[in-house]
C-alpha positions in Angstrom: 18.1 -21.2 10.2 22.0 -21.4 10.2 22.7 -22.1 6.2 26.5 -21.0 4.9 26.5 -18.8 1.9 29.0 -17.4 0.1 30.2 -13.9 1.9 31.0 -11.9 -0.7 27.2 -12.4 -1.8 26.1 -11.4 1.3 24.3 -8.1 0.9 24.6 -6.8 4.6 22.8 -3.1 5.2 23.7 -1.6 9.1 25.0 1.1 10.5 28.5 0.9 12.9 28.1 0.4 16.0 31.8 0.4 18.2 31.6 -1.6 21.6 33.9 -0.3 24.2 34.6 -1.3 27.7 35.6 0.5 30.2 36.9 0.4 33.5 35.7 2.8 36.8 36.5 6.2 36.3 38.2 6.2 32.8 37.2 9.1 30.3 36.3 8.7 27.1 39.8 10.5 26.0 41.5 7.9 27.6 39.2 5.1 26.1 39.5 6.4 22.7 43.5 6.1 22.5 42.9 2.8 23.5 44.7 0.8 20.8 44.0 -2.9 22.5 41.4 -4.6 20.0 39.8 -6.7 23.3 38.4 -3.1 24.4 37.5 -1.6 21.5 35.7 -3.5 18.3 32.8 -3.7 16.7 29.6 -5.3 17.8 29.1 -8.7 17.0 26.0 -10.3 15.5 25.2 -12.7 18.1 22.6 -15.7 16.6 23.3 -14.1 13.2 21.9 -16.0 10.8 21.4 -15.9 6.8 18.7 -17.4 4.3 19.4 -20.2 2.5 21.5 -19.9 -0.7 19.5 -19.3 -4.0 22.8 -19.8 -5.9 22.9 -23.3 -7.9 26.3 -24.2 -7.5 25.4 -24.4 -3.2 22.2 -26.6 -3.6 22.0 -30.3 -2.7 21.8 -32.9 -5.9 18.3 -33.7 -5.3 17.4 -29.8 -4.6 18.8 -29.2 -8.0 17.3 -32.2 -9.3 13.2 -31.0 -7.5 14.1 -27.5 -9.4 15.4 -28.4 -12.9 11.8 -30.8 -12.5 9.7 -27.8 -11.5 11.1 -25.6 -14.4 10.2 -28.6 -17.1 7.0 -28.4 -15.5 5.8 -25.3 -15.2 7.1 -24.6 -18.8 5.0 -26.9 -20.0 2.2 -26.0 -18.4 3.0 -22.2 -19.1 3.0 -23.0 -23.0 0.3 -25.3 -23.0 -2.1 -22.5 -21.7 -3.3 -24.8 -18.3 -1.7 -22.8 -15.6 -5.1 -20.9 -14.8 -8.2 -23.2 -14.4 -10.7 -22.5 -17.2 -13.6 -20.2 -17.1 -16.9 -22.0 -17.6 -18.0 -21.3 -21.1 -21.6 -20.2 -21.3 -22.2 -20.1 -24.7 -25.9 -20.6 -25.5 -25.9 -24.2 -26.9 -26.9 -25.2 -30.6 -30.5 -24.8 -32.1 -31.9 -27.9 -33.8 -35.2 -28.6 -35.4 -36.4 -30.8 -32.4 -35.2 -28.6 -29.7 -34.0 -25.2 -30.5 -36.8 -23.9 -32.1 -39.6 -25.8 -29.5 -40.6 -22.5 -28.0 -40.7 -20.7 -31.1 -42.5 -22.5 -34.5 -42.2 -26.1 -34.3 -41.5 -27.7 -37.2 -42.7 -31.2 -38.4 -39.6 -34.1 -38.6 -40.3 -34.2 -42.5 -39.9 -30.7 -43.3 -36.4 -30.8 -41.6 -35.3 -33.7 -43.5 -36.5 -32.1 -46.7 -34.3 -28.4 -45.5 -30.9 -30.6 -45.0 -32.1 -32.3 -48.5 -32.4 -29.1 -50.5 -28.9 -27.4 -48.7 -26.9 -30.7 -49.7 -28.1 -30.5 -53.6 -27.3 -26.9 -53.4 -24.1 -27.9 -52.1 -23.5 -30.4 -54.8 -24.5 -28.1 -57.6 -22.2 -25.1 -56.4 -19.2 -27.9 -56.2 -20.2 -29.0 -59.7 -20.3 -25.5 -61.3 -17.0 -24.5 -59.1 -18.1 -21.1 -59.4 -17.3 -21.2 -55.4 -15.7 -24.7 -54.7 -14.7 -24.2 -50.8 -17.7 -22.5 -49.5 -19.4 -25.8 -48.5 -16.3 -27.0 -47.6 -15.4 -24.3 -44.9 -17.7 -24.5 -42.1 -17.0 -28.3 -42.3 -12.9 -28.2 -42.2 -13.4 -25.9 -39.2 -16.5 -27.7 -37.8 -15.1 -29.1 -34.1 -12.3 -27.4 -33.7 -11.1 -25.1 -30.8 -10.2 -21.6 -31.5 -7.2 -21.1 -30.9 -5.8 -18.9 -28.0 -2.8 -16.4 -27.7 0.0 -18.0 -25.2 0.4 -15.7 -22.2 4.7 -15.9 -21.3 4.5 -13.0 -19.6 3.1 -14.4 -16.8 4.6 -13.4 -13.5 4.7 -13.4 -9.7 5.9 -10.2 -7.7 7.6 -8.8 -10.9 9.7 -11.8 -11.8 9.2 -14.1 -14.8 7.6 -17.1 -14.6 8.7 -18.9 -17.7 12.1 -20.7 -16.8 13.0 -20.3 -20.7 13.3 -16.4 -20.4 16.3 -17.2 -18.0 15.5 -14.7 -15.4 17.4 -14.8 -12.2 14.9 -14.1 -10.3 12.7 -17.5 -11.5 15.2 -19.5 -9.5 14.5 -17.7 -6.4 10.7 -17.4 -6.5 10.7 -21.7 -7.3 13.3 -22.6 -4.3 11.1 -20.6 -2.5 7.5 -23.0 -3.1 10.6 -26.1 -3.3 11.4 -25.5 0.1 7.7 -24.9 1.3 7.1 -28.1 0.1 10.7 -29.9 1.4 11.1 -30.4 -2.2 8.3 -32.1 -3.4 8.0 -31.1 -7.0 4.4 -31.8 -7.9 3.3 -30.4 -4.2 4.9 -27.2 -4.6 3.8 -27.0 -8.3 0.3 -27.3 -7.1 1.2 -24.4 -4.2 2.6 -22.2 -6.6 -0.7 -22.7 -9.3 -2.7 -22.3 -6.3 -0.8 -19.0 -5.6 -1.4 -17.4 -8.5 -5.1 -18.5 -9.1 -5.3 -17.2 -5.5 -3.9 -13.4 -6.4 -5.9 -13.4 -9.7 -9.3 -14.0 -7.6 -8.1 -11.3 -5.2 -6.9 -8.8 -7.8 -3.7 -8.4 -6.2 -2.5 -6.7 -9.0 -4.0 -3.4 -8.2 -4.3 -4.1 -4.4 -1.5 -1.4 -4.1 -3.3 1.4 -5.1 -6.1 0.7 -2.8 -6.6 3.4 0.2 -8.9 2.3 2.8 -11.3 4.4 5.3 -9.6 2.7 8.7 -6.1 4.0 9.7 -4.5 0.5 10.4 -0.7 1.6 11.1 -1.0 0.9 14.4 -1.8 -2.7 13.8 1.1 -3.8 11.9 3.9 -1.1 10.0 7.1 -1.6 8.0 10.1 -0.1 10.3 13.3 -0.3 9.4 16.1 -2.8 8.5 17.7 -5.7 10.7 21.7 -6.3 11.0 21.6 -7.9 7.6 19.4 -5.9 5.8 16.0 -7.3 5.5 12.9 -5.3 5.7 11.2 -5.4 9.2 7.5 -5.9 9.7 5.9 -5.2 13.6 2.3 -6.8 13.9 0.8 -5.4 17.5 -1.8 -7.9 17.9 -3.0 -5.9 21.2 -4.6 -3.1 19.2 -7.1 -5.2 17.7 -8.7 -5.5 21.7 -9.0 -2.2 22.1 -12.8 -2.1 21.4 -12.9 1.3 19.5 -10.2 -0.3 17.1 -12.0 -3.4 16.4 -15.7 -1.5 15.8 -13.7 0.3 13.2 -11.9 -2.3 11.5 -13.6 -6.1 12.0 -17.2 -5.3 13.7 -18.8 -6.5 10.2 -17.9 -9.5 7.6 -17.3 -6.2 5.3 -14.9 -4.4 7.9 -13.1 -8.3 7.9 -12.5 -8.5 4.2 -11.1 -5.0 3.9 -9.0 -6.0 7.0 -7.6 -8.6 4.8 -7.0 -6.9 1.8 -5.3 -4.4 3.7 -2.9 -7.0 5.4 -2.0 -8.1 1.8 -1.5 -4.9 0.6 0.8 -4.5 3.6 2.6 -7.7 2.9 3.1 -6.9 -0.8 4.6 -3.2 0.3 7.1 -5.7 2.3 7.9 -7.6 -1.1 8.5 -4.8 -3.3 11.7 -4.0 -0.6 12.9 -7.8 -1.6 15.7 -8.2 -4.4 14.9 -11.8 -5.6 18.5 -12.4 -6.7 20.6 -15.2 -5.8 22.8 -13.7 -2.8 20.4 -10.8 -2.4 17.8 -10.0 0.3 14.5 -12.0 -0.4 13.2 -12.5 3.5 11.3 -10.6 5.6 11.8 -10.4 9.8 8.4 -10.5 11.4 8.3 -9.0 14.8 5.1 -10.3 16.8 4.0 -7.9 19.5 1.7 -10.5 21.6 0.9 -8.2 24.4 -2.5 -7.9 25.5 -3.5 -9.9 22.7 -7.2 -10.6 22.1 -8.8 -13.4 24.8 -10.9 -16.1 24.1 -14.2 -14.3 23.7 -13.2 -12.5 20.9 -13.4 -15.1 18.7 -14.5 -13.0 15.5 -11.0 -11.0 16.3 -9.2 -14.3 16.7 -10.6 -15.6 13.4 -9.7 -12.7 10.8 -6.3 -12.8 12.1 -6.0 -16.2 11.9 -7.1 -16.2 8.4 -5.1 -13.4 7.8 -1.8 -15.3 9.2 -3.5 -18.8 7.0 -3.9 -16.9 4.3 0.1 -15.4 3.9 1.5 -18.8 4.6 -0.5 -20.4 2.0 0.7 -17.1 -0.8 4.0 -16.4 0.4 6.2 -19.1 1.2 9.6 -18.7 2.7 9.1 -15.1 3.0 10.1 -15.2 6.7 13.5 -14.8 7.6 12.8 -14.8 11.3 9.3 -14.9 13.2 10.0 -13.6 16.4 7.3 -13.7 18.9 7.7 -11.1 21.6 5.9 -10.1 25.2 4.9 -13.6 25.0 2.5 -14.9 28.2 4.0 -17.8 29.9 1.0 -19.9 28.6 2.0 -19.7 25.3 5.7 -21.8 25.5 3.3 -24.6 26.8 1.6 -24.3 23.8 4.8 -24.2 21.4 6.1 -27.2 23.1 2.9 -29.2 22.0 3.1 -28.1 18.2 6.5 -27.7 17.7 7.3 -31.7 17.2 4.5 -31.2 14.0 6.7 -28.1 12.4 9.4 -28.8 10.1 13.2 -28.1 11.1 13.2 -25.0 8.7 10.4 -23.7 10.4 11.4 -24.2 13.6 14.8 -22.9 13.1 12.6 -19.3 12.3 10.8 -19.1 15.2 12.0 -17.4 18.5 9.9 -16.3 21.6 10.4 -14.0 23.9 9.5 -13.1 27.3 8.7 -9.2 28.4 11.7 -8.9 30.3 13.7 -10.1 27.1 12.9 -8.4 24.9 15.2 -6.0 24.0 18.0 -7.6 24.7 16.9 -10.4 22.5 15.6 -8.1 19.2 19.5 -6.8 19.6 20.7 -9.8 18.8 19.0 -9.3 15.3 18.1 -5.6 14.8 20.5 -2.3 15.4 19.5 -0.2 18.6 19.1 2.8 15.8 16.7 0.2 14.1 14.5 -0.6 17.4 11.5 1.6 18.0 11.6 3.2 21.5 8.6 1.2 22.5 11.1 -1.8 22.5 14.2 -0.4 24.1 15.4 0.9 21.2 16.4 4.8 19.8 14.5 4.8 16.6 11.7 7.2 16.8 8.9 8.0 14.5 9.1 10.7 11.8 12.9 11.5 13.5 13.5 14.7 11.6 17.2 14.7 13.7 18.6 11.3 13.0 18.1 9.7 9.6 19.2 5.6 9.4 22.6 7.2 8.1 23.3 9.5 10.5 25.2 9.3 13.8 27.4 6.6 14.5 26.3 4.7 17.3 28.7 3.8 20.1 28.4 0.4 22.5 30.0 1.1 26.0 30.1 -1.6 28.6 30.3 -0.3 32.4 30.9 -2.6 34.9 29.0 -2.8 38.5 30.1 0.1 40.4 31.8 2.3 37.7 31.4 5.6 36.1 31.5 6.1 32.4 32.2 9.8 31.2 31.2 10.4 27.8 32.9 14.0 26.4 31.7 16.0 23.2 34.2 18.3 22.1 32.9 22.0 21.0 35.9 23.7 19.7 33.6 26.2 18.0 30.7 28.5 20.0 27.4 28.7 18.4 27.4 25.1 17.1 24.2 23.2 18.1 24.6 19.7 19.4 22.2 16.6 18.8 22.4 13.6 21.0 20.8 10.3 21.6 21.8 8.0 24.7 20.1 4.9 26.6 21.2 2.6 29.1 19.6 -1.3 28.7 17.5 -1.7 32.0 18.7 2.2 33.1 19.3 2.0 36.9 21.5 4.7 37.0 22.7 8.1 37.6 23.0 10.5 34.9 24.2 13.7 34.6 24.9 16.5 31.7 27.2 19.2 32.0 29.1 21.7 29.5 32.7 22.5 30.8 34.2 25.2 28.8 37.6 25.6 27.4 38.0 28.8 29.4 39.3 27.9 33.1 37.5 31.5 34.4 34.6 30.5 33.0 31.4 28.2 35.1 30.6 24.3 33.9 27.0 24.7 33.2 24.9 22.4 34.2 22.6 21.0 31.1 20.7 18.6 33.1 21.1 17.8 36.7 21.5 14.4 37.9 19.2 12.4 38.1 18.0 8.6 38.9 17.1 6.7 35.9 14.4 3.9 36.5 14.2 0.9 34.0 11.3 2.2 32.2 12.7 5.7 31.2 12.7 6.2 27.3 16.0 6.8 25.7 16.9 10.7 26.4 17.0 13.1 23.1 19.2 16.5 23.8 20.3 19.1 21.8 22.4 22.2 23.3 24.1 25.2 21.7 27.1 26.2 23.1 28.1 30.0 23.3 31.9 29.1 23.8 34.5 26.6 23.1 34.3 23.8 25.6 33.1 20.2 25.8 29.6 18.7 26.5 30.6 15.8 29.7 27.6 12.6 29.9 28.2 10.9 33.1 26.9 7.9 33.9 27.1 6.4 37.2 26.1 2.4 37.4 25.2 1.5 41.1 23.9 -1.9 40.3 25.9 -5.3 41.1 25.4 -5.8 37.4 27.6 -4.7 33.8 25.2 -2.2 31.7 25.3 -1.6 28.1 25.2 2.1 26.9 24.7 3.2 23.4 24.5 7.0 22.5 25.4 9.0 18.8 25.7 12.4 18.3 25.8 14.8 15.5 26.9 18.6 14.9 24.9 21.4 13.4 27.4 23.9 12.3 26.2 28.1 13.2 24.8 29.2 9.9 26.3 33.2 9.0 
């Protein structure tokens, strides 16, 4: 999805990230005094892209026209108390003489007639005397008619207002969102949205938050971190669910399956409560979709709750994906896309990317800060990271080219400071050394960790080092391959406490 917006709207959330390059054997000194803006800048955002503008002023003349229709409409049917369908009223009915009373005394025709004769003389009497002149008259004026019932206008969806007249910013957002679920179609995405909410009154989704559940699911899908521009980022490991101790404990029974689900919702609505619904603001969510070792054939019960779990947040929450990016994805499955793409819309398609293994971090980059990307996936981002918080450490971009050496130096002008740092090479295949050289020239470079061979499927090294004099900590990195490598590494400083 490629849709201009205006830029000073943009709300975009990421940490800087420098990119240097670097020729063989030039020191990081050297590459810092650099002044040339073609060697030193920062990152672009390659295949950026940004959700379609909720502001009025950048919508289409029959977009405006589909949502100024909607608003009528659901105002309407807001005030005229039919947005819900109606409960069945099981209200015993009516007793009569010749059917009420059957299984009780039953009473003879005659006698009836001569009851409702004696209650209308009384009637006429009473009226007559006027001693109480509307008491007959009552139970006949209201006779018929409906009671009537209180006007809900608080009604609401994900904390935003559903009654256009309350002229709440958010309303816009939520309706474009069903609008352009529905390419605009007024009454279809009317009937979505009344669907919707029907759907998360059935399901209680009101208190779905403050549900806990017996099954640890974390492992299955989690909420990590932010993307280049900000929006919340949601991992779904399909694989898990294979792993046969996993799936007794979470979808071996129908029971097990429902609470699977609700627990996918609750997730999904954790995901929401990150969202700004504001015109300009962040209302999307990236879905990252871990497809390796995903559940065969022959579990088909697996297949099925995740498939109704993936039916059912389509159906509730449309345009809530701001990219669905499919990684680790078996060779089988772009056969597959190629069938079913032709029946997807263009807005869909635009949201969908797959990725093979090999791809894959080099791909989420593209989308997603390396401090952002869990290890698993190439990235520095660790769980529970007591070291680095998301503002801490600016992260650095080098590019070495085949055959060079990049030197990386830390300066310690003070002893007993304790040094943090974080570095990875994409694809690794290289040599890599530590050392601390200090200040003093009758003093030894000590070596922090010799060097050492780096295969492709090393994790991303963590280090931290207290020097006992002044000095510098030197990173070397030695790229042997024909091929240019990207670095990335931060640091930070933990001054000696006294």
């Amino acid at each position: 999805m490629t849709v201009e917006v205006k830029a000073e709207t943009m709300q975009v959330v990421e940490a800087p990230v420098k990119v240097v390059e670097v020729e063989a054997e030039k020191g990081v000194g050297e590459v810092e005094c650099e002044k040339d803006e073609s060697k030193a800048k920062m990152v672009e955002k390659s295949s950026s892209y940004r959700e379609e503008s909720n502001f009025l002023s950048d919508l289409k003349e029959h977009e405006k026209k589909a949502l100024n229709e909607l608003k009528t409409k659901l105002e309407e049917t807001i005030l005229g108390n039919t947005l819900f369908k109606k409960e069945d009223n099981k209200e015993a009915p009516k007793k009569s003489c010749n059917e009420g009373e059957k299984k009780e005394e039953e009473k003879p025709k005659e006698e009836c007639e001569k009851e409702a004769d004696k209650k209308e003389e009384k009637c006429e009497e009473e009226k007559k005397s006027e001693e109480k002149p509307d008491e007959c008259e009552k139970p006949q004026e209201t006779e018929g008619k409906e009671q009537e019932v209180e006007v809900d206008k608080d009604i609401s969806i994900w904390g935003v207002p559903l009654l256009p007249s309350k002229g709440h910013e958010g309303t816009t957002v939520v309706l474009l969102k069903f609008l352009r679920a529905r390419e605009f179609k007024v009454n279809d995405a009317f009937e979505m949205l009344k669907k919707t909410l029907q759907w998360r009154k059935d399901f209680k989704i009101d208190s779905i938050l403050d549900e806990e559940f017996e099954t640890d699911l974390s492992s299955a899908a989690y909420m990590s971190g932010i993307d280049r521009q900000g929006h919340p980022i949601c991992y779904n490991i399909f694989g898990v669910l294979d792993n046969q101790e996993i799936y007794e404990k979470t979808l071996a029974t129908e029971e097990k399956r429902e609470q699977f689900l609700r627990w996918r919702v609750q997730l999904m609505e954790k995901g929401v409560q990150k969202l700004d619904f504001k015109p300009g603001g962040i209302n999307s969510i990236v879905q990252i979709n871990d497809l390796k070792n995903s559940p065969g054939p022959s579990k088909k019960d697996v297949r099925a709750a995740v498939n109704k779990a993936v039916s059912l947040l389509q159906d509730n929450y449309p345009e809530f994906a701001a990219k669905n990016i499919f990684i680790n994805v078996p060779f089988w499955y772009f056969a597959f896309h190629s069938l079913l793409s032709p029946f997807l819309t263009q807005r869909t398609r635009s949201k969908l990317v797959f990725v093979r293994p090999s791809k894959v971090t080099e791909t989420l980059l593209k989308y997603i800060p390396i401090q952002e990307i869990p290890i698993k996936y190439g990235g520095i981002k660790r769980e529970n990271d007591f070291e680095f918080s998301a503002s801490d450490g600016e992260v650095t971009e080098v590019v070495i080219k085949a055959g060079s050496t990049e030197t990386i130096e830390i300066p310690t002008p003070e002893a007993g400071t304790t040094f943090i740092w974080d570095i990875i090479v994409l694809g690794w295949e290289v040599n890599y050394t530590e050392e601390f050289v200090p200040t003093d020239e009758n003093s030894y470079t000590m070596i922090i960790h010799k060097e050492k061979k780096m295969r492709s499927d090393e994790e991303p090294v963590r280090r931290t080092f207290k020097n006992q004099a002044q000095g510098r900590i030197v990173l070397t990195v030695q790229n042997c391959s024909g091929k240019k490598k990207k670095l990335f590494y931060r640091y930070k400083v933990k001054k000696a406490c006294f």
